[in-house]
C-alpha positions, 0 to 999 in steps of 0.5 A: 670312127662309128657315129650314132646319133639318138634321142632319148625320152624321159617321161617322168617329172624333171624338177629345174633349180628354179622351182619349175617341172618338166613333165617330160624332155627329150634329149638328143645325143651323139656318139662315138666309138665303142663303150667297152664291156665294163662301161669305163672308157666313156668321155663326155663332151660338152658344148658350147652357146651355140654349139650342138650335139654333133661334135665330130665326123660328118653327116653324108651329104654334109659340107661340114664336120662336127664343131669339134673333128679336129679333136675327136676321131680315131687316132685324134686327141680324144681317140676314138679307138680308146674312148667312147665319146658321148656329146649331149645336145642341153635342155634349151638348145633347138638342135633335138633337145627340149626346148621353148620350140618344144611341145608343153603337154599341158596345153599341146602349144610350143612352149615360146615364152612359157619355158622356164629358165634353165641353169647349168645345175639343169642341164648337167642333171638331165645328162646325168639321167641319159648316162645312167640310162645307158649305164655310164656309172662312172666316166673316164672325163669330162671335157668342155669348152666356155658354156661346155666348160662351165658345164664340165665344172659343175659335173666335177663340183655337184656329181663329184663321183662320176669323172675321173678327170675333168679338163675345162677350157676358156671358162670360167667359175662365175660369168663377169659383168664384161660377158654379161654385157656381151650378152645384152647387146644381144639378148636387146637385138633379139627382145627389141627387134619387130620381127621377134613378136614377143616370142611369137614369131614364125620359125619359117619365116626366120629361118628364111629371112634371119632377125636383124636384132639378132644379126646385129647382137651377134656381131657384137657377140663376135667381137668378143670370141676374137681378138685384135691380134687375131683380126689384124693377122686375119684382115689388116685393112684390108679393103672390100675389091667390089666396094669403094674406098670413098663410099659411104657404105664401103666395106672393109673386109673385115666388115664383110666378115661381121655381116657373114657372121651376123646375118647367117646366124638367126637362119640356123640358130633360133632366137628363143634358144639362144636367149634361154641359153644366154641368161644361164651363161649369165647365171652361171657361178658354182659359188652360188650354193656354197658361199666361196670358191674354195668351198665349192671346190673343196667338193671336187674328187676328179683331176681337174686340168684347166686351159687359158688362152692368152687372147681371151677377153670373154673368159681372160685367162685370170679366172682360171688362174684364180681356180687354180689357186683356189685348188692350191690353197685348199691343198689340192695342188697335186689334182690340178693343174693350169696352163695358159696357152699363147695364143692371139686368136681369142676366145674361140682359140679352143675351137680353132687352134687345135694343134695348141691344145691336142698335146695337153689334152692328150696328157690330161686323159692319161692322168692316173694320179687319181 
């Protein structure tokens, strides 16, 4: 499999939803495979909260694949002999992407607080300009999981021209209170914690040493990507064999397993991306600018394959359902198309439990009802 990794630079005046301008930005991508000589085989992939731009294969020297190698490569559900597979890193992301840790050109500093608010209308429009600078007119899919579906949605609703088939999982068409208040408890870890400074901590330093509040918001956060199926199957009561079952501080291995988590993550991931990234999943909802769900969807041209999980309890597998039903009662039944998995695993099943989805995934790309 080919992998390519790129930055793509963009001079001219962005305008964002919010009413604020990016002079310029930057976006780094990664790709996969081949484009074919009419331009018609590239498959977009979008990521999620706290995903990047690299989706598959491996770095040399690298431990560890792209989030998403069990699905993308030669031969894989996305095969990458068929398709030309592009993953956009999005505006606010740190991962090469223009971001609060990017350089505001008006006054040569990091932008730090002075970013504006993004919303996925933002990041999909940005996308939207690499591929037509790469000549992409037209895409063969679609494809994105949670944020990454969100994203995929609004393709499918604001660009209704340009995916053939658009396959979304574990999302949702409007963020709920239930995620929102995930969210917060991180969102608080990170504003309340000493170390944050209002913005203007050093990248150095946390990089070294994490961010408690956001360590602590980010266990929190996990629970809610799990289940407690999932935790019984993968912890029981399974207790810490270096621990004592009558310390106070005795750790079951489950606990372990949250600190692992927990305190890894602000070294590799930085706090103002992922508040900026955080308040547009709570933005999210693609009635927003046409009152109803069955008017939004009412604009959509593309297959659209929706995937649930049984377990999920950030996105429950009602949301997806009710688009499904949306689309049936506005008459494009013959378009649609659900399916709940059974899965115990929780919301991170679609990056996990690859063998549950790569059949329907499969499927979906090889939709020609359109």
């Amino acid at each position: 499999m080919k992998i390519s990794t790129h930055k793509a630079h963009f001079s001219e005046p962005f305008y964002l939803e919010s009413g604020r301008i990016l002079s310029e930005f930057d976006l780094a991508y990664e790709t996969y495979g081949e484009l074919n000589e009419d331009h018609s085989n590239a498959v977009v992939v979008c990521h999620a909260l706290t995903g990047s731009h690299h989706a598959a294969g491996r770095y040399e020297n690298d431990s560890k694949a792209g989030w998403w190698d069990g699905l993308i490569g030669d031969g894989k559900a996305i095969d990458t002999t068929k398709f030309f597979v592009i993953c956009v890193n999005i505006l606010g992301s740190s991962f090469g992407s223009t971001s609060p840790l990017s350089i505001e050109p008006s006054t040569g500093k990091e932008y730090r607080l002075r970013f504006p608010v993004l919303v996925i209308s933002d990041v999909v429009k940005a996308q939207m300009k690499l591929f037509d600078r790469l000549g992409i007119k037209q895409a063969h899919a679609v494809v994105g999981g949670s944020l990454g579906g969100m994203q995929a949605l609004c393709f499918a609703i604001e660009f209704p021209n340009f995916a053939k088939n658009i396959i979304m999982m574990a999302t949702t068409y409007a963020t709920k209170p239930w995620a929102i208040a995930f969210n917060k408890i991180a969102i608080e870890g990170i504003v309340r914690d000493p170390g944050f400074k209002n913005g203007n901590y050093d990248k150095e330093e946390i990089s070294k040493n994490g961010l408690m509040g956001m360590a602590l918001g980010r266990m929190a956060g996990h629970i809610s990507f799990l289940s407690p199926a999932s935790m019984d199957a993968k912890f029981g009561r399974a207790y810490v064999e270096t621990d004592g079952t009558y310390e106070l501080l005795g750790r079951y291995q489950v606990d372990r397993y949250m600190e692992y988590n927990g305190y890894g993550f602000p070294k590799r991931f930085d706090p103002l991306s992922y508040l900026y990234i955080a308040k547009m999943m709570n933005n999210f909802d693609c009635t927003r600018h046409y009152d109803t769900l069955k008017n939004a969807l009412s604009l959509i041209k593309a297959n659209v394959f929706m995937l649930s999980f049984s377990g999920d309890i950030l996105f429950p597998p009602t949301l997806m359902k009710e688009m499904y039903e949306a689309f049936c009662d506005i008459g494009k039944k013959g378009n649609a198309e659900y399916e709940c998995i059974d899965s115990d695993y929780g919301h991170d099943a679609f990056l996990v439990e690859i063998d549950k989805i790569e059949m329907q995934v499969k499927k979906a790309l090889e939709w020609k009802k359109i």
